[in-house]
C-alpha positions in Angstrom: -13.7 3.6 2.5 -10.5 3.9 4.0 -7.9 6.5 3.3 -4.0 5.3 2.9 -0.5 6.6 2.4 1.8 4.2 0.8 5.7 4.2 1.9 7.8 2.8 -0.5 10.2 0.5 1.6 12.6 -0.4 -1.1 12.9 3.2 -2.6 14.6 4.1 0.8 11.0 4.7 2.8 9.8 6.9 -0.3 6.7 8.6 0.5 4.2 7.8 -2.5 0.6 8.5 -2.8 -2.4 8.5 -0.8 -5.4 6.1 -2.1 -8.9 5.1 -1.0 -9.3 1.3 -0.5 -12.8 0.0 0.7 -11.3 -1.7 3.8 -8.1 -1.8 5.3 -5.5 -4.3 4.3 -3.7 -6.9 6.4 -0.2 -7.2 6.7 0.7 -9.9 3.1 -2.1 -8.2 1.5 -1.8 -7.2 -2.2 -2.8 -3.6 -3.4 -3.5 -2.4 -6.7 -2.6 2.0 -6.7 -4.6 1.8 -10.0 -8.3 0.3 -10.8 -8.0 0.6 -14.6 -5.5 -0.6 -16.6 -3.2 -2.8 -14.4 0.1 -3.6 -15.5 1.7 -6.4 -13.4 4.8 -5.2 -11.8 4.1 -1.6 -12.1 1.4 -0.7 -9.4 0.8 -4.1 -7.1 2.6 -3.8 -4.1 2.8 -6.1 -0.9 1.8 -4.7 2.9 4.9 -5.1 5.0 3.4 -3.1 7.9 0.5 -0.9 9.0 1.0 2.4 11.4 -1.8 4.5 12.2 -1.4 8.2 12.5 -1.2 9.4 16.2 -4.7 10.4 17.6 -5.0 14.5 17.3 -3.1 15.0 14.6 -4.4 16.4 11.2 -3.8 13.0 9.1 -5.7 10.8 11.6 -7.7 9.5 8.9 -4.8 8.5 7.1 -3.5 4.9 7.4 0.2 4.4 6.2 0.9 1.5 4.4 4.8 -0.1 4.3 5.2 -1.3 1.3 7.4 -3.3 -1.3 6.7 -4.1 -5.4 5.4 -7.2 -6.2 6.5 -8.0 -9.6 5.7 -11.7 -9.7 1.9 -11.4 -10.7 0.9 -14.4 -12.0 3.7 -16.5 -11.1 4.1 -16.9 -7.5 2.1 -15.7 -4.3 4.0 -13.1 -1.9 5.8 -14.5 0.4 
C-alpha cells in the first residue's frame, strides 16, 4: 500500500486528502478518492505530476499527487 496526498491543481493547489492506493500511480493515471459508491465527476481525478516528500522529513511516506477532476467518465479517455 502506498500512502498519498492529493493537491488539487485547479482549486489554486488546494491541499485535499490523504488516501491509501495499492501501488503508486503514473503520471495520466485515473484515481478514485472513494471505493464505494462512485459518482462520475465527483471523486475521479487525473495525475498531472508526482513529488515525493524530501528524505528525513516526517511525511516521507507520503507521496503527493498533482491533480485535476476528471468529469468525462464514460465519454472520453484523459487526455
Amino acid at each position: 500500500m502506498v500512502k498519498v496526498a492529493l493537491i488539487h491543481i485547479a482549486d489554486e493547489w488546494r491541499t485535499g486528502q490523504t488516501i491509501c492506493l495499492e501501488r503508486l500511480p503514473q503520471v495520466g493515471d485515473l484515481v478514485w478518492t472513494r471505493v464505494e459508491d462512485r459518482v462520475a465527476g465527483t471523486d475521479m481525478f487525473v495525475v498531472e505530476r508526482i513529488m515525493h516528500a524530501e528524505c528525513g522529513t516526517n511525511d516521507e511516506e507520503v507521496v503527493y499527487l498533482f491533480v485535476t477532476p476528471y468529469h468525462d467518465y464514460g465519454t472520453c479517455l484523459p487526455r
